[in-house]
C-alpha positions as CSV (number, residue, x, y, z in Angstrom):
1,X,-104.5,-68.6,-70.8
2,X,-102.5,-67.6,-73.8
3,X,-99.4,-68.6,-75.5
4,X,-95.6,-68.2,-76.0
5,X,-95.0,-66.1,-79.1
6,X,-91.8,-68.2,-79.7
7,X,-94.0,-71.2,-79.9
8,X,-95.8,-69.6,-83.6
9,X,-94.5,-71.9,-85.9
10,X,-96.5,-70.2,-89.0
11,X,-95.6,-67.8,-91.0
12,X,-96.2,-64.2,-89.6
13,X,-96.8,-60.6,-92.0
14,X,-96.2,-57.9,-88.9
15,X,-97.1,-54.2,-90.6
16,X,-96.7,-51.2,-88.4
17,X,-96.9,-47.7,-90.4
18,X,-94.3,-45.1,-89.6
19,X,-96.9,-42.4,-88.6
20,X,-99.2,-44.9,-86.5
21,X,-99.8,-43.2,-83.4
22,X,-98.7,-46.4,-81.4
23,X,-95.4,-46.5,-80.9
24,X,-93.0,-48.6,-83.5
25,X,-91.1,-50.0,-80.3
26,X,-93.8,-52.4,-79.9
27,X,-94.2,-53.6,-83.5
28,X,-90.4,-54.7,-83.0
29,X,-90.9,-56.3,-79.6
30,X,-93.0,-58.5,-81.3
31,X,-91.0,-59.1,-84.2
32,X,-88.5,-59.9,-82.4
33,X,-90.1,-62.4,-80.4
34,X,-91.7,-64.5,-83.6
35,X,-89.9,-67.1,-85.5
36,X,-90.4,-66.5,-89.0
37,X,-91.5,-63.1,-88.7
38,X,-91.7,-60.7,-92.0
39,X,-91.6,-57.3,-90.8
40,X,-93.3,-54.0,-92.9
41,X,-92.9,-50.9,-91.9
42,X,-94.0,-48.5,-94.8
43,X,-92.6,-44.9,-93.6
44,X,-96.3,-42.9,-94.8
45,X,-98.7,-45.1,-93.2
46,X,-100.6,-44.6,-90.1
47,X,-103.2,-47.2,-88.3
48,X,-106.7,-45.5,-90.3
49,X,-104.8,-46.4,-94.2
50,X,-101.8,-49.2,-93.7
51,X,-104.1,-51.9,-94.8
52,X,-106.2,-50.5,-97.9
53,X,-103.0,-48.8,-99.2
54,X,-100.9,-52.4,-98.8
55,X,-103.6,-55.2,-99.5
56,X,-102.1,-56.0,-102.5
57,X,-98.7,-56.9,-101.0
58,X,-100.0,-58.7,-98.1
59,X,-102.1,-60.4,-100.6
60,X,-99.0,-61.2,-102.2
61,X,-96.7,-62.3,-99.1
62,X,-99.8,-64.6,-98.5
63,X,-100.2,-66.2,-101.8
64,X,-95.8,-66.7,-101.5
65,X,-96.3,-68.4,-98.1
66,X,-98.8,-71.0,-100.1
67,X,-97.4,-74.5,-100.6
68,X,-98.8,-75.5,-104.5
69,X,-98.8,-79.1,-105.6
70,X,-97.0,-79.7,-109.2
């Protein structure tokens, strides 16, 4: 059982480093596939640093997809 990745109606951070040993080709077959996708793909990352060297700016996208009261 699974799902249609068209069907993701959230808001989706994809982040594929550069120098990840998987290939890139996949990261955009799935971007492609995802309504609302924000794609990241910093040119010196690989899959052992990508998230401690951008947890700040995925913090951030997050805290931009937030919906705040006035």
């Amino acid at each position: 059982m699974g799902f249609e990745l068209a069907d993701i109606q959230a808001p989706v951070s994809l982040w594929h480093g550069l120098r990840d040993f998987l290939p890139v080709a996949h990261a955009c077959w799935l971007a492609d596939r995802i309504p609302s996708v924000t794609t990241h793909f910093p040119p010196d990352e690989d899959h052992t640093n990508i998230e401690e060297n951008n947890r700040a700016a995925g913090f951030a996208w997050l805290g931009a997809q937030c919906i705040r009261d006035p």
